[in-house]
N, C-alpha and C positions, 0 to 999 in steps of 0.2 A: 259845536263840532260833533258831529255823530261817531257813535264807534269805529264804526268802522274807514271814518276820513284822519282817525287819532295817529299821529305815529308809532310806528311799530320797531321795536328794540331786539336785535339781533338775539339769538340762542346764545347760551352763555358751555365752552370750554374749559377746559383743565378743573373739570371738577377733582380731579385728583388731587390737587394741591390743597384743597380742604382736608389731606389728613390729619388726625388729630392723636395724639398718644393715650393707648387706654392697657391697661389690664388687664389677664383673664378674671372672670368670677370664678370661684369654688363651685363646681357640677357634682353632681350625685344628686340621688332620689335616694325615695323609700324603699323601702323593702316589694321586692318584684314578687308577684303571685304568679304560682305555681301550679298550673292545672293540674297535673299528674305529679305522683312521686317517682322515684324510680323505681321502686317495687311494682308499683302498678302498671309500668310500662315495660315490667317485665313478664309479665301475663300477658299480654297486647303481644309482644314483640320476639317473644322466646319462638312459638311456632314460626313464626314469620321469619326469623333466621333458619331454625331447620329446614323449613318448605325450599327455603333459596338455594342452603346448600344441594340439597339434594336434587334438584335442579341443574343445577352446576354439575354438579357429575353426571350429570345425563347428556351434559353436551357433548359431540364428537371433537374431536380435535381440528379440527376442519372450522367448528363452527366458536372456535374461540382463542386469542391470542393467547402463546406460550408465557407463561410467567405471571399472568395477573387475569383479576376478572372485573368486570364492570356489571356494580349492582347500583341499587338507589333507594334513599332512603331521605320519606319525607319528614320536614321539620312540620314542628306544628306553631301557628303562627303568632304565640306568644315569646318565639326565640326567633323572628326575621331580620332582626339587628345583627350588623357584624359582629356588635361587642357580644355577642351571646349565641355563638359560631361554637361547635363544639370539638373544639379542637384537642381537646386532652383525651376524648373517646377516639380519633380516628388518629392521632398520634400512636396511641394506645396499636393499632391494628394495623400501622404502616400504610394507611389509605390515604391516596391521594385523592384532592375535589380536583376534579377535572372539570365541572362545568354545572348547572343548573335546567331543572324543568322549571315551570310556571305551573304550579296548582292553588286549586282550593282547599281550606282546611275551617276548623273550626278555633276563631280566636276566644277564649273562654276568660272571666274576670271571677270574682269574686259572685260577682251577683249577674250576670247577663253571660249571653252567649251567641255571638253570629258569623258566617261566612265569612270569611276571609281571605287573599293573596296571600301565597306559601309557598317555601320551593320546595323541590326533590330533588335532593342533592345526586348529582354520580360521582361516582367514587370507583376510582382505580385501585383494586386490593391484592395483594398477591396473594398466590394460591390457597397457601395455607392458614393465611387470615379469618376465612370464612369460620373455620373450626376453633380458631381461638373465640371470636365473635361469639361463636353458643357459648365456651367453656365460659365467659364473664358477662354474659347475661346470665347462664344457668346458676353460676356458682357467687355471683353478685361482687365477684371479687375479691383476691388472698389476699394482697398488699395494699399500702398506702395511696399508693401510684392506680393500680390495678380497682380498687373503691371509688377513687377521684374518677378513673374513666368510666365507670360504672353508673355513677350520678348522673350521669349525660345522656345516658339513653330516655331520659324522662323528657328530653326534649326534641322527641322522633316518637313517630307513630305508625311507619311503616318501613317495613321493607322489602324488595321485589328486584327482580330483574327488567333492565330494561325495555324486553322482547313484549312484556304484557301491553304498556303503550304504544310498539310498533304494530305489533300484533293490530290491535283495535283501530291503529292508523290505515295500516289497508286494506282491511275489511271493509270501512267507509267511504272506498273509493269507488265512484260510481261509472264499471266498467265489466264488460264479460271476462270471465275468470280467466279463460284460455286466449285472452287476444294481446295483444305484443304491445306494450309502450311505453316510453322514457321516463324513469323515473330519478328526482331528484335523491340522492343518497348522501348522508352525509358520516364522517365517521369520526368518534371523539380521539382529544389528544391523546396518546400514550404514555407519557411524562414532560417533567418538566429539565426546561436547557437553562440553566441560571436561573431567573425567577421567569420567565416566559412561558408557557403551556407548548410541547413540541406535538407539530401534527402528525399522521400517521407518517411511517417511512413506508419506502417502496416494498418493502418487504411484508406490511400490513397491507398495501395495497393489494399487491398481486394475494396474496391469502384471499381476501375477500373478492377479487376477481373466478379465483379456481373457486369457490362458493358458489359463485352469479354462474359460472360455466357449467358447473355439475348438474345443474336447473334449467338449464336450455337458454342462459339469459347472455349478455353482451355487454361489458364497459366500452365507453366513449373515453379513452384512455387519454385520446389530444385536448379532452378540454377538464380531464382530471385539476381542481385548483383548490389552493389553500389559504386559508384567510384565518388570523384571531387562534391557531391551534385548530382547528377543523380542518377537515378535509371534503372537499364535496364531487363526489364522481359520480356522473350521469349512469342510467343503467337503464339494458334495454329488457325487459322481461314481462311475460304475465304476472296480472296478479295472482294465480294459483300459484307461479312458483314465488312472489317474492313475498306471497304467504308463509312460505316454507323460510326465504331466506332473511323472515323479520327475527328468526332467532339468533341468527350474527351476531355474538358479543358483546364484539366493537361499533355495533351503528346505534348512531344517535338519533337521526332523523330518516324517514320514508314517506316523498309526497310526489305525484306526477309532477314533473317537472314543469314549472311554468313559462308559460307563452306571451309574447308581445301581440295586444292584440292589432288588429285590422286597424288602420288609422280611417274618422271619422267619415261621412260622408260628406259632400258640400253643395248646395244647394242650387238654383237658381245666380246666372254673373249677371250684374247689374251693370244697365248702358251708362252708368254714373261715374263719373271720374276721379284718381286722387293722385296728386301730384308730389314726385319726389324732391329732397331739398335743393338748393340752390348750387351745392358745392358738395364733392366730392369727401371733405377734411370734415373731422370729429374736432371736440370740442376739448374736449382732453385725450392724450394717450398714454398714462401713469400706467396702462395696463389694460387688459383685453377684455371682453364678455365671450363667450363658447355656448354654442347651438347646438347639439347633437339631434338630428332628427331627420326630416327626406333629402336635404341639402337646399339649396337655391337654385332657383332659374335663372341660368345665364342671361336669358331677357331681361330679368331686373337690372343686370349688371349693366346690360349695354346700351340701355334708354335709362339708365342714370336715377330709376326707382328705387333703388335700393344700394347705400354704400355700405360693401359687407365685402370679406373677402368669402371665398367657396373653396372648398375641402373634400375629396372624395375618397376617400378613406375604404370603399368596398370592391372599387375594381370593374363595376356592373354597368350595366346600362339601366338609368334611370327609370324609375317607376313611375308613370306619370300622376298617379293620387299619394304616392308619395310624395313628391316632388311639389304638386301643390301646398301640402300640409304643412313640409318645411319653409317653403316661401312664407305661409301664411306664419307662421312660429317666429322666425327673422323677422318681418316684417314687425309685429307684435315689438317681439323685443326690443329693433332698431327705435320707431316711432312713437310705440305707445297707442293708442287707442285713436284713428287716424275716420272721420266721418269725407260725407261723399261734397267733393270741391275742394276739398283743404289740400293744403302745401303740408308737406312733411316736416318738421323741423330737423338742423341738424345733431347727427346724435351725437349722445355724450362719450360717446367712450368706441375705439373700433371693435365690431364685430366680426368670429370668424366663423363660419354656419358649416358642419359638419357634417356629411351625408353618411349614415351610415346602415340608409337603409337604398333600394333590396339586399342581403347578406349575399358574401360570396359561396362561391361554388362548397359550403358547408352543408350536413345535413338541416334541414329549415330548422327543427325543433331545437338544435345547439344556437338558436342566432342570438337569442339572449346573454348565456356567455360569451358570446362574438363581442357584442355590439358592448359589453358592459368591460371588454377587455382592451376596448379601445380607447373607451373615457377614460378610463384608470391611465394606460401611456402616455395619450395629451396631457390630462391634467397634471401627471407627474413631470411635464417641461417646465411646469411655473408660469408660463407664459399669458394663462387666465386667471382670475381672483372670482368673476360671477360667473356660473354654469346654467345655464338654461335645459331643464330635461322637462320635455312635452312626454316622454313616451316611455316603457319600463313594461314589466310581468303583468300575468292579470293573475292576482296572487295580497287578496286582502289582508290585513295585518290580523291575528288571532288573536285570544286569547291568552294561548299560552305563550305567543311572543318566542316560536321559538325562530332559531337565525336563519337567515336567509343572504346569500352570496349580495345581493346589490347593495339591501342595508348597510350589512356588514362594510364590506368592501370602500362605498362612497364614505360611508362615516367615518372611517377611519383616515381616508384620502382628507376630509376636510379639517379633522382634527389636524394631521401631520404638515400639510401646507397651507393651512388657514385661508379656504376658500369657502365661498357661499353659491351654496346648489339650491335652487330654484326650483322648485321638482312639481308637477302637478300632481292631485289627490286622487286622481280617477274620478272616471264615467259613469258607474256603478251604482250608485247611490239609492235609483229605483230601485233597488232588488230588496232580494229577502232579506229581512233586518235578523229574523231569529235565527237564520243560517250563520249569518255574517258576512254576505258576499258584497253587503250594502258600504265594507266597512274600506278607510285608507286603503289603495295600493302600492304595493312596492317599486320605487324605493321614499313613497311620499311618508313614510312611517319611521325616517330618519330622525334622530334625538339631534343631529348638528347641522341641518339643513332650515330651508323652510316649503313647509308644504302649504299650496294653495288649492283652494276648493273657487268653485265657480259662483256668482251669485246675480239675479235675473236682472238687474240694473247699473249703468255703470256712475262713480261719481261725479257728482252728488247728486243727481236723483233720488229723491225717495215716494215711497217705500221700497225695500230691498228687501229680499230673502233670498234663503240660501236656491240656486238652482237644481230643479227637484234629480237629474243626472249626479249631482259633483258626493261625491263618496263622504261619510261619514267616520267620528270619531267613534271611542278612544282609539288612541295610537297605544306603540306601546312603551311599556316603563319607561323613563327616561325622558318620555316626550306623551308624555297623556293626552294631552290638548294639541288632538287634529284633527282638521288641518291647524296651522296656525293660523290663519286667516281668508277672506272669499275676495275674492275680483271678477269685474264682470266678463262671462264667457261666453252668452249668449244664452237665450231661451228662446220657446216655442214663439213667444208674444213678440220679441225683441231679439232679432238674431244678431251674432258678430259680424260685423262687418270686416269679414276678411279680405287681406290688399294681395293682389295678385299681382304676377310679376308684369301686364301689360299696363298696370295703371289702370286697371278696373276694380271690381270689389264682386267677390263672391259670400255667399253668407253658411253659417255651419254655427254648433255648439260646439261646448268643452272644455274642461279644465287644461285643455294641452293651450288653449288661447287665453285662457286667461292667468296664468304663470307667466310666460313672456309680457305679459303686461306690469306685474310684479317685477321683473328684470329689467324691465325699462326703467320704473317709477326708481329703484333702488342705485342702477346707473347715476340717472341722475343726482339721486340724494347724495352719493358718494362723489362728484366733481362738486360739490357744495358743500363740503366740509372741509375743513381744517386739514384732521385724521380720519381714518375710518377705516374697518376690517369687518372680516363676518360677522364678529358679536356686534360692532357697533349698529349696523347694516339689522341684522336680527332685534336686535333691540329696538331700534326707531320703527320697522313693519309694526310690532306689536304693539308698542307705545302710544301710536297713532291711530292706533286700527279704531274706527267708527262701531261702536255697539250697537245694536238692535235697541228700538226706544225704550223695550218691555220686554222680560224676558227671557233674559240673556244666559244666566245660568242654565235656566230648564233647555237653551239652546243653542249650548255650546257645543255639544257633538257637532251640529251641524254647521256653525259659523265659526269657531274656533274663536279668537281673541275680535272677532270683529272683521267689518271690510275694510281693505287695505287702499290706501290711500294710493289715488292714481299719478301725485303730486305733491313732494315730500315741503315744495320751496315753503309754503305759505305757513310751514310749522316750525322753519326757520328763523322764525321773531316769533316774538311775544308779545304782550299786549302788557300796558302799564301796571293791570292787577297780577303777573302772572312772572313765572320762572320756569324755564325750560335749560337742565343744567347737564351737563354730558360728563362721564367720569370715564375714561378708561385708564385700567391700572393694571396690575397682577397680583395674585397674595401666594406666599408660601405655606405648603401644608402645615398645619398645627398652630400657625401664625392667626390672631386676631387683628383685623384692621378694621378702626373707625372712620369715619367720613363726618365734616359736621353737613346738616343736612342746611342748603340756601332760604332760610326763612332768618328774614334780621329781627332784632331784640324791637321790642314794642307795636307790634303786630296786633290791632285790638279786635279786628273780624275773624269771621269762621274761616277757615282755612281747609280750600281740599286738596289732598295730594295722592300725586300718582307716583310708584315708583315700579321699571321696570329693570331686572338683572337679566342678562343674558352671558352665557359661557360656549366656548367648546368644551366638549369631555373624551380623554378615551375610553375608547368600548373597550367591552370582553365579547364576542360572539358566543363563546361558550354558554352565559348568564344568562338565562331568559328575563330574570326580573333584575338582576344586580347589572344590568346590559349597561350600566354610564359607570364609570368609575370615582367621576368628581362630585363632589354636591357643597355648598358654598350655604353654610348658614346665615340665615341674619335674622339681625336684632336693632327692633328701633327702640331709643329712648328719648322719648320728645321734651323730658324736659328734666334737664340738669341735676335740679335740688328737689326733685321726688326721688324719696326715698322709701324701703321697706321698713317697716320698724317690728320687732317679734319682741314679744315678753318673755323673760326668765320665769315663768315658772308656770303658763298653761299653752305656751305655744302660741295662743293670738294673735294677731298681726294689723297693724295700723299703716295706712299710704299717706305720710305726710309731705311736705315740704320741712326738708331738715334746718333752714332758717326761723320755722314757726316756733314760738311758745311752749307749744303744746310739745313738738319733738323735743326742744331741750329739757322738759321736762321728765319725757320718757327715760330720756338716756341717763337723767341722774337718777331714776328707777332702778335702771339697772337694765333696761330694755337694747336689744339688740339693733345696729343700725346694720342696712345692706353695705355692703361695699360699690356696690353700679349703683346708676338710679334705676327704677323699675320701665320693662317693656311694654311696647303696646304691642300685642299678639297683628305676627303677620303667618296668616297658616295656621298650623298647628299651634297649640301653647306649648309653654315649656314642658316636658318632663310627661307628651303626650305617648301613647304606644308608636312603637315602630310603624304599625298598621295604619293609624292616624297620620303619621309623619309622612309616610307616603302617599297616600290620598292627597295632604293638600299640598305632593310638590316637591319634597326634600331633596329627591335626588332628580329634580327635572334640570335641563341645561337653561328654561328660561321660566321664568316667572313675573307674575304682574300684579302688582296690589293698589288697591285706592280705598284711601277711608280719609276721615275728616279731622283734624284738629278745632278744638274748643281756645279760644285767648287763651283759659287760664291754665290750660293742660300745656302750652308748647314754650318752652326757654331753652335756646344752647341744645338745641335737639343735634342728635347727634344717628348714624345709621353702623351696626357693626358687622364685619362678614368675618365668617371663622370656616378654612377651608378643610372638609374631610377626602379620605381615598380610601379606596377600596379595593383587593384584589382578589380574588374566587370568592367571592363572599366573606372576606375577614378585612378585619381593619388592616390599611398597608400605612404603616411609618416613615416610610421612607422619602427622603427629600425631594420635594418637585414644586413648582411654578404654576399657577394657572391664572392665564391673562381674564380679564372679563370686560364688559363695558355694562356702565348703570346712566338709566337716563331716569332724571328727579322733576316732577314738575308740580308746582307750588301755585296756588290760584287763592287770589282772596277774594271770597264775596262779599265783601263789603263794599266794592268798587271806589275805595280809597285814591286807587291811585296811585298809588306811593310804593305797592311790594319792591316791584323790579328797581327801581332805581334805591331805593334802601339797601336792596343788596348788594347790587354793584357796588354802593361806600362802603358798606360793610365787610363783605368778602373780594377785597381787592385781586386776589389771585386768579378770580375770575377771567374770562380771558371771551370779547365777542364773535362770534363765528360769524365772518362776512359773507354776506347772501350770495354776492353773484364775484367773481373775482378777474378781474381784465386779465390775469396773466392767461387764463383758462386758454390750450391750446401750446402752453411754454412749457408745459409739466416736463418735457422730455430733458429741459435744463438744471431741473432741480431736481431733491429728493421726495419719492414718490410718498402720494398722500396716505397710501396703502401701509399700515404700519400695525404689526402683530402685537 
């Protein structure tokens, strides 16, 4: 019997019931290095407070809120850890963090020194704090209290007003100084309502309005909106005056407002035919899929091409290349990747296709907060669970990560209602790489979405690459790795065969087609599961994703986790050497929870395993780099009775097996045993820099690792998550929940035979996820499979 005629063993559920009871271990390191003392950063830093104050008293009143001032002051990035947040210095000055830049700094050791991710803190101070700030740098400190906050400046190495990077912001903008246009403004919070960041009041508004007026300039007052403690109000001015009005206080941000672009162009319709499904009814209806983009062509509807209901949401008479685009997006989503003569199948879940382009009778340059204030009201009915967005700003993700109204906004919608947006990566990708224009668009740079990039062949074809259009990574903090993954969207060589509403096929590029392909594949996976929710859904894209043969790290900007599978069923079972195990659960902050990991006792081959974690998180939009709040450690221990062993009296250390000879020997030494058994490094290692820790992922919302177990390294293997939070950049305490889903898969090369079904006797709580389910179609009679 050939492999592939072998039977095939369903995906295995409730990995959750392999919890297992464990302990915290004892945390602490060593002794932390200290690039500066605080003496020394008071040489650095003394000017650097007088220049600010003094400053400050140069502004008019006009150009600064009553009662406090917003300055910034960057860390240096051997203190980017919450726990090393310097709170007793700005306690000390009545300053509030109000939010974060994204800079570079220099992280310095003992013996080395390189570039680094850093923030710049802002900081809300009132008035007369500026001058206490010199009197205890100058004076180093009277008191107790007054010494302690003093110590703390050795981990800051600047401080400035935040007018100097506005300043430099629009200078960089490439337009004649005296000519008029909209500019994104954004203004930080002014305190805090409970623990919440409060955004400006109307009262800071209109302030900063009589500014923008005094300059010849204009607010777009109707589409003034607040998100995360920000404030974002359109403005219409030159840049000669909004030169003048980057010295504003209170503003965070200053960039021309960004634009949706032109939807793509399409090609040549081909005399080739494709045929709609048989029947009107979806296969399941637990819940909805949502198109937002030109709408649908009633012809689809009425020659029975396309079952979808149509939504027109703008009031307008149709755009007719709009209106194509969207057909083509529905279509994608409904079907999936549909070639010329085929029957469509029918879809799994109903679709409702959103037109919410031409905009109404608004000015054009507002249609993006039109259009992004519309999803936000749908989406808040509940009524969809997958969101399909073909179309967003041309507005590539920075560097600096600072916020941006759709990120923000959608992020926060998916965290709050537990949906999954589907977002394409942009078209961009040929551009300039050193500029960054080549890089994600917004909102494909979401940490709780999934962004998909384009790639020149569809599955399983090979070879594949990324398509030289589909926009390029990093994303930002939170979500590094983007897009998450590529689908085919059509190239030069090979175009998409796009379905028009008469039952013909038109051909075009783009990431806008190939996301709805991702929305399809994902539909599906979801009426083929048990359970399933965004993480689950998040989880399985990346899990599965197909790697490049060679390569893959040097090209992951460009491919993200891989291509994404156009067809989730076939990873629905497994194969006799192999384990495919689904966990979703929740854990409470501060809480440790272990998992034992589906690999049964006497296992004599090499063993390779995958494991992927996915989360929602809530954002801060204020945080450029602290942007996710949740981060979910883990730790594997693959084998039981390995243990640490340390000597009393030079520190040395031995990895034994503590049933060995040799350990019970130690220990009648006098030798130390661990209390866990010891890690195998996923990420970072233990007790690595904060800077490190982020690089490989700490606070990302998904992550994916694969390495290999040896026979003799793996017994009683066990996986553990220990959840952190975080709020303005300091460690937050307080009690909360966060769901996730982990999918584990186990493969023996030794072609034994025997994994899967060892584990089934072994871990009976197992539970098998049925491939295809006859009720499919009844879901309206039961409880839905959508479950948070």
């Amino acid at each position: 019997m050939t492999e592939q005629n072998l039977p095939r063993r369903p995906l295995l559920y409730k990995g959750e019931a392999l919890r297992t009871p464990v302990e915290k271990p004892p945390t602490g390191g060593g002794d932390k290095f200290e690039p500066q003392t605080a003496g020394e950063a008071r040489e650095i830093l003394l000017p650097q407070v007088q220049s600010v104050r003094a400053k400050v008293g140069g502004l008019s009143p006009e150009m600064r809120l009553p009662g406090h001032t917003f300055i910034e002051a960057k860390l240096l990035p051997n203190y980017l850890a919450a726990s090393s947040f310097p709170g007793q210095l700005l306690n000390q000055l009545g300053a509030m963090p109000v939010g974060s830049r994204a800079e570079k700094g220099i992280y310095r050791t003992s013996s080395t020194s390189k570039e680094a991710i850093t923030r710049r803190l802002v900081l809300a101070v009132p008035n007369d704090s500026l001058a206490a700030l010199e009197v205890l740098v100058e004076s180093r400190g009277q008191t107790r209290t007054e010494r302690a906050a003093f110590e703390e400046i050795r981990k800051l190495d600047e401080f400035s007003l935040p007018s100097q990077v506005l300043t430099r912001a629009v200078e960089a903008v490439e337009t004649d100084l005296d000519e008029v246009i909209l500019w994104e403004t954004v203004l930080n919070p002014i305190g805090l309502r409970g623990n919440a960041l409060e955004a400006a009041t109307e009262e800071t508004v209109a302030q900063w309005r009589s500014a923008v007026e005094s300059f010849g300039g204009q607010i777009e007052l109707d589409f003034v909106r607040r998100v995360g403690g920000l404030t974002f109000v359109p403005v219409r001015a030159s840049k000669r005056s909004m030169e003048e009005l980057s010295a504003f206080n209170a503003l965070r941000i200053v960039r021309p407002m960004p634009a949706i672009p032109p939807r793509p162009l399409f090609g040549l319709r081909s005399s080739a035919a494709w045929h709609g499904p048989k029947t009107t009814a979806t296969r399941d209806d637990s819940f909805k899929v949502a198109v937002f983009d030109g709408g649908l062509n009633d012809v689809a509807n009425i020659n029975g091409h396309m079952v979808a209901a149509s939504f027109d949401l703008t009031g307008q008479v149709a755009d007719p290349d709009s209106l194509l685009h969207g057909t083509a997006v529905t279509g994608a989503a409904l079907y999936g990747l549909i070639q010329h003569g085929q029957h469509a199948a029918t879809p799994p879940l109903p679709l409702d296709s959103f037109r919410v382009l031409p905009p109404p009778p608004i000015p054009d340059d507002m249609f993006g907060y039109w259009v992004l204030d519309q999803i936000k009201d749908v989406v808040s009915l509940d009524e969809h669970k997958i969101i399909n967005l073909s179309l967003g700003p041309t507005l590539p993700v920075q560097d600096d990560s600072e916020p941006n109204r759709w990120t923000s906004e959608l992020d926060t919608l998916a965290w709050e209602r537990d949906v999954l947006f589907v977002v394409a990566a942009g078209n961009d990708g040929h551009l300039d790489s050193a500029s960054g224009r080549d890089r994600v668009q917004v909102p494909g740079d979401m940490v709780n979405g999934f962004s998909v990039g384009a790639c020149d062949s569809p599955t399983p074809t090979a070879p594949w690459k990324r398509a030289s259009y589909s926009s390029v990574g990093p994303g930002r903090w939170g979500s590094r790795i983007q897009p998450l993954g590529l689908q085919f969207g059509g190239s030069e060589a090979q175009k998409f065969p796009i379905l028009a509403a008469d039952g013909t096929f038109l051909e075009a590029t783009g990431t806008s087609f190939a996301a709805p392909l991702v929305t399809h594949a994902m539909s599906e996976l979801a009426i083929n599961l048990p359970v399933v929710n965004a993480n689950v859904l998040r989880a399985f894209g990346v899990h599965f994703a197909e790697r490049p043969k060679t390569r893959h790290l040097q090209l992951q900007s460009e491919v993200g986790y891989g291509r994404i599978p156009s067809d989730f069923l076939d990873v629905l079972t497994c194969s006799a050497d192999e384990t495919h195990v689904l966990y979703k659960d929740s854990t409470e902050r501060g809480e440790l929870t272990a998992y034992k990991l589906p690999i049964p006792r006497g296992m004599v081959g090499k063993l390779e395993v995958r494991i992927t974690l996915a989360y929602l998180s809530p954002v801060e939009p204020t945080e450029a780099t602290e942007y996710t709040s949740a981060s979910i450690d883990l730790a594997l221990r693959p084998h039981a009775f390995t243990h640490r062993f340390t000597s009393p009296h030079n520190g040395d250390g031995r990895t034994l097996d503590r049933r060995s000879q040799e350990a019970l020997q130690l220990i009648q030494a006098g030798w130390r045993e661990s209390q866990e058994p010891v890690t195998k490094t996923l990420g970072a290692s233990r007790g690595s820099s904060e800077v490190n820790l982020r690089e490989s992922g700490k606070w990302e919302t998904l992550r994916h690792y694969r390495f290999s177990l040896s026979p003799g390294e793996v017994e009683d293997p066990r996986i553990e998550l220990n959840y952190l939070t975080r709020s303005r950049g300091q460690l937050d305490k307080s009690p909360s929940t966060l769901p996730f889903a982990m999918l584990i898969t186990v493969s023996d090369t030794s072609g034994a035979g025997k994994l899967y079904d060892d584990a089934v006797v072994q871990f009976q709580s197992l539970q098998p996820a049925g491939r295809a389910r006859a009720r499919l179609g009844l879901r309206s009679d039961q409880a839905s499979i959508w479950q948070e």
